[in-house]
N, C-alpha and C positions, 0 to 999 in steps of 0.2 A: 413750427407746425409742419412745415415744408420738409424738415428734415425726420421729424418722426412718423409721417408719412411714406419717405420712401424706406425707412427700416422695416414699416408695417408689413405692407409688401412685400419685401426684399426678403425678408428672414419670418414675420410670421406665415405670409399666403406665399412661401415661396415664390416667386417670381424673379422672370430674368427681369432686373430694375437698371435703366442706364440714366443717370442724370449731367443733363448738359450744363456745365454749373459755368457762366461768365466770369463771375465778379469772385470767385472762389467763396462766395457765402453761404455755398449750402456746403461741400466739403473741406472746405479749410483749402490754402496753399499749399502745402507739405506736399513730397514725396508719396507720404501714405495718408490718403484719406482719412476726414473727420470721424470713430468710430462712433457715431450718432447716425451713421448712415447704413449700419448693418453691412450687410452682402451686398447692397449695388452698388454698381458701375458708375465711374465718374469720367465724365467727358471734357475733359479742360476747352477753352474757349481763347483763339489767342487775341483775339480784338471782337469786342464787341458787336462790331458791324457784322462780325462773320456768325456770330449766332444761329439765323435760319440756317446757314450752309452747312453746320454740323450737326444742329438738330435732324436734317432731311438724310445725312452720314450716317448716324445714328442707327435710322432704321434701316439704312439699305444695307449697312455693314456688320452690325453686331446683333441681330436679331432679337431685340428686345419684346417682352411682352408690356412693358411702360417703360415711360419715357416723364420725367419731374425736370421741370424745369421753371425758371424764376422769371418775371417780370418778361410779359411779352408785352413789348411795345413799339413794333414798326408794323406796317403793311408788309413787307416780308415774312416777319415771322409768323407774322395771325395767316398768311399763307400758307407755311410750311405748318404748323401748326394741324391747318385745314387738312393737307396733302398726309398727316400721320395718321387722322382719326378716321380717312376713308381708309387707311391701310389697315385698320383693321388692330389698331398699337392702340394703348390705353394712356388717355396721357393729361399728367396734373400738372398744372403752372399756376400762376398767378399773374392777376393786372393791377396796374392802379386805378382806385376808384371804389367809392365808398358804397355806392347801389350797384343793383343791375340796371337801371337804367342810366347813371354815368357811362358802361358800357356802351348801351345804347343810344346815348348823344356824340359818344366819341366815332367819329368818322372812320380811325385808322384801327379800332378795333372793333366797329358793330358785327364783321364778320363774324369774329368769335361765337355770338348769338343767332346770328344765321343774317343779319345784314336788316338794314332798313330802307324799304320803296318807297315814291310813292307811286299809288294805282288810280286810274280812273274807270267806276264801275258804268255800266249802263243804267240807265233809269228805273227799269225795274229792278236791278238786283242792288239798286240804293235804296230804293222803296222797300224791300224787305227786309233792309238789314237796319233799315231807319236811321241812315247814313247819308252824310252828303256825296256825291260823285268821286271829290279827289279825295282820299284815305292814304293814312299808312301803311303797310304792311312788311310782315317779313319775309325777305326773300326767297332764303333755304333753306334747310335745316341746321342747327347751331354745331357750331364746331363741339362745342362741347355740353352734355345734355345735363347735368348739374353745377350748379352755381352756388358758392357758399359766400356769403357776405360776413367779412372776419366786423364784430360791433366793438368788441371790448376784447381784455387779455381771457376772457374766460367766458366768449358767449358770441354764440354765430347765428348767422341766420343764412336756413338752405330753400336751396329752389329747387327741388326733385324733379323738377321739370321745366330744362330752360323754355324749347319752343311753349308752352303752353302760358308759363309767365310773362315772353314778349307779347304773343299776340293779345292777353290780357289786358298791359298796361295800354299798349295801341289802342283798345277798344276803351278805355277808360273804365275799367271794372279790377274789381277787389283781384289777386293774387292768393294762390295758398301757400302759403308761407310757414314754414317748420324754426323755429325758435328754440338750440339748443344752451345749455350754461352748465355750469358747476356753482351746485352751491356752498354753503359751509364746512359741509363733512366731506367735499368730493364729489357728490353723488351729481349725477348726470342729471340733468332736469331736461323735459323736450312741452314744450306749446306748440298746438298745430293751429293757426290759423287757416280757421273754412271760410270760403270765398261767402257772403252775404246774401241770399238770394233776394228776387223782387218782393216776394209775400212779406221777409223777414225786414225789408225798407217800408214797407208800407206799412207793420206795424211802430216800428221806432216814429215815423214821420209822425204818428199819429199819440205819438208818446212825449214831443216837443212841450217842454215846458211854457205855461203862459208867456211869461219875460222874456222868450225870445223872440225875436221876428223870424218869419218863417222863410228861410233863404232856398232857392233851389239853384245846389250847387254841382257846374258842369267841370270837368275836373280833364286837363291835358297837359300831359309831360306831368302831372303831378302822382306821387304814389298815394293810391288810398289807402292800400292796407294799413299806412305809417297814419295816414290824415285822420281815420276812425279810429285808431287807439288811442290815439293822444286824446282826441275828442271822449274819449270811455274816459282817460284819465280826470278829464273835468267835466265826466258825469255829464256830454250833450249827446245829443241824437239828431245824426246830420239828415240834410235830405239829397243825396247825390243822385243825380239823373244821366242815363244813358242819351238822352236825345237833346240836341242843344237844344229846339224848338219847346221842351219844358223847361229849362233853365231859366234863371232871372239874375245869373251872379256865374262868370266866366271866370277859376282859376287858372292862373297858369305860372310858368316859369320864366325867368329871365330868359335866356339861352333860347327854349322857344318860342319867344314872342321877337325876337331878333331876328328870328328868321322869317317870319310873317307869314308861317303855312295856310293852307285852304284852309283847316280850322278857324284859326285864328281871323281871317280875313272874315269869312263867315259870322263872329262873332261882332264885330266891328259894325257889317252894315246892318246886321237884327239891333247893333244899336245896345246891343248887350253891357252892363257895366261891367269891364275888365281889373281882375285885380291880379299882379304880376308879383310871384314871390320873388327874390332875390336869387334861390338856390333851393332846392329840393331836399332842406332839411328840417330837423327837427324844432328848432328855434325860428325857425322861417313859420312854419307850418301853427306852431303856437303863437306867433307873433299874428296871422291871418287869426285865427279863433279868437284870439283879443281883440281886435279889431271889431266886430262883428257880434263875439258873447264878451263884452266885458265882465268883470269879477266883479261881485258885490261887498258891503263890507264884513260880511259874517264869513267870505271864505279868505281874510289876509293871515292868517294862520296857513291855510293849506298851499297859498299861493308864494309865500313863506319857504314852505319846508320844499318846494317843488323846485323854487329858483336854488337854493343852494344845495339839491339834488342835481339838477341842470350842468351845476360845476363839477359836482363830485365825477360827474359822466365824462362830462367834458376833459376832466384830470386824463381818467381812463382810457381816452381815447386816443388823446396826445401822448401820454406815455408807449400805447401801442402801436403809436406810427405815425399818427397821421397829423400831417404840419402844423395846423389850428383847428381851433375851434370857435366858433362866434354862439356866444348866448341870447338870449331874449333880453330886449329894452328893459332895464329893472331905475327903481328907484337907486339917488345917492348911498342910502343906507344900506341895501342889499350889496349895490355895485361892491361896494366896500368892501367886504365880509367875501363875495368872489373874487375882489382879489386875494386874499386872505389864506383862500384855500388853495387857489392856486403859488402862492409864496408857499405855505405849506410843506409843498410837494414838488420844490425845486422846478416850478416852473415859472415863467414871463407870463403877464398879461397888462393888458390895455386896455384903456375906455376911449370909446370912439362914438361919434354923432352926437346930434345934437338935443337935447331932451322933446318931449318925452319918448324918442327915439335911441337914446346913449343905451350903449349897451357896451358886455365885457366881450376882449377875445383872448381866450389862452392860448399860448403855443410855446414850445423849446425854444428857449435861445440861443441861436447855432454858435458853435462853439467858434 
């Protein structure tokens, strides 16, 4: 993707394109560059460490209108990084990290995003925002003002607007989110997810089925836009609240509850029942809705087609990069059949914990 992006540029929108390439993975080793890269510029790297230092070369020396480059991952380079896009240079890279809110846990790369505080507001401007005193916030403005989240080999999810999606998840509200794919024949598909407004929650709330108890759920470090679809997938209708003081059920995440924030802390003496997912994914985030909306016998059919849908993703995601994958707690009999599919498709997987917790995780077997 990396590389047919800087040919885009480079040779269709004309552009001076310089790409800072480390590892030689975006233009090959060779004398003469990978021709997957069009017309730009390739910027060899002689050691690693030195990255930022010819990233910052880059612009002051070869006048670029972008600048591609791969994997930023020091305080250095999310620096120089910083230092290109106030110059006024256009510039694509990549991190690691499966959300934009992995971003935003990472310490060495929050800058990217415009960095994360915390603030203490005065009492009336907590009182208006219906907040407690110590909050999140973000800093600056984001190094970089779109954010694509690569899901699978053929389907991304964009953030058209980093600042507006941090301060979002900060406040613990829906994200608008743009969902691109290729389907069967090629053809580009796009879903825009619209943020939820309160009138559109206070009908769903009021659309909760008999069977369920009615939960009001207060949601930090956790993504909702992910937590309501999944939840559409199994046909529930959440009641997520902006104010902990309606809440009756405190989501959160490992990672942040380890750090014991105001929030959190907050939650603890209201006395609030706290439930901690493991990690801020999808299997995490189903395994919370079972808990909570258990599955009746009339949907083991759907719940069925869904878990060894579950793997088929999971295949896909591994194959696309990313080390493992862990699925949801499944019966012996399911368990089976994901491994199956991951054998299938040349890849490893394991069963781990202990029932009715065991669950599958796929990943490559390093060679």
């Amino acid at each position: 993707m990396l590389r047919e992006v800087a040919r885009v540029l480079a040779d269709d929108l004309r552009k001076r394109v310089v790409i800072v390439d480390t590892s030689n993975e975006i233009a090959g080793d060779g004398d003469i560059p990978h021709p997957a890269i069009g017309h730009a510029r390739r910027m060899q790297v002689t050691t690693p460490t030195m990255q930022h230092a010819v990233m910052i070369e880059a612009v002051e020396n070869h006048m670029p209108e972008v600048i591609v480059i791969d994997e930023i991952g020091t305080e250095l380079e999310a620096q120089a990084a910083r230092t290109i896009a106030e110059r006024g240079v256009q510039l694509v890279g990549t991190a690691h990290g499966n959300t934009l809110e992995n971003l935003m846990m990472n310490p060495t790369l929050a800058d990217l995003i415009g960095g994360i505080q915390t603030v203490t507001l005065g009492d009336e401007e907590a009182k208006r925002r219906g907040t407690q005193k110590s909050i999140l916030e973000r800093m600056s403005p984001p190094t970089f003002s779109i954010v694509v989240e690569i899901q699978e080999w053929d389907k991304v999810a964009i953030h058209p607007d980093v600042g507006e999606a941090v301060d979002a998840i900060l406040r613990g509200q829906p994200t608008a989110t743009e969902t691109r794919w290729l389907d069967e024949t090629g053809e580009v598909k796009v879903e825009k997810e619209v943020p939820i407004t309160s009138a559109q929650k206070t009908i769903k709330s009021k659309q909760l089925t008999k069977g369920n108890k009615l939960h009001k759920f207060y949601l930090f470090g956790i993504n909702r836009g992910r937590l309501e679809q999944i939840a559409k997938e199994r046909q529930l209708s959440l009641d997520i609240v902006n104010n902990l003081s309606d809440a009756n059920l405190f989501i959160t995440s490992k990672s942040y509850y380890r750090r014991k924030p105001q929030k959190v802390r907050d939650a603890e003496v209201a006395n609030l029942p706290i439930y901690v997912l493991k990690s801020n994914t999808p299997p995490q985030i189903r395994q919370l809705l079972n808990d909570f909306y258990p599955r009746n016998n009339t949907s083991k059919a759907s719940s069925f087609k869904l878990a060894l849908g579950e793997a088929k993703e999971a295949v896909n995601q591994v194959k696309s990069g990313q080390e493992s994958v862990e699925l949801s707690p499944q019966s012996t009999y399911i368990r089976r059949l994901q491994h199956l599919i991951a054998e299938r498709n040349a890849l490893s997987s394991q069963s781990w914990g202990k029932d009715p917790n065991r669950r599958v995780r796929i990943y490559k077997e390093r060679g």
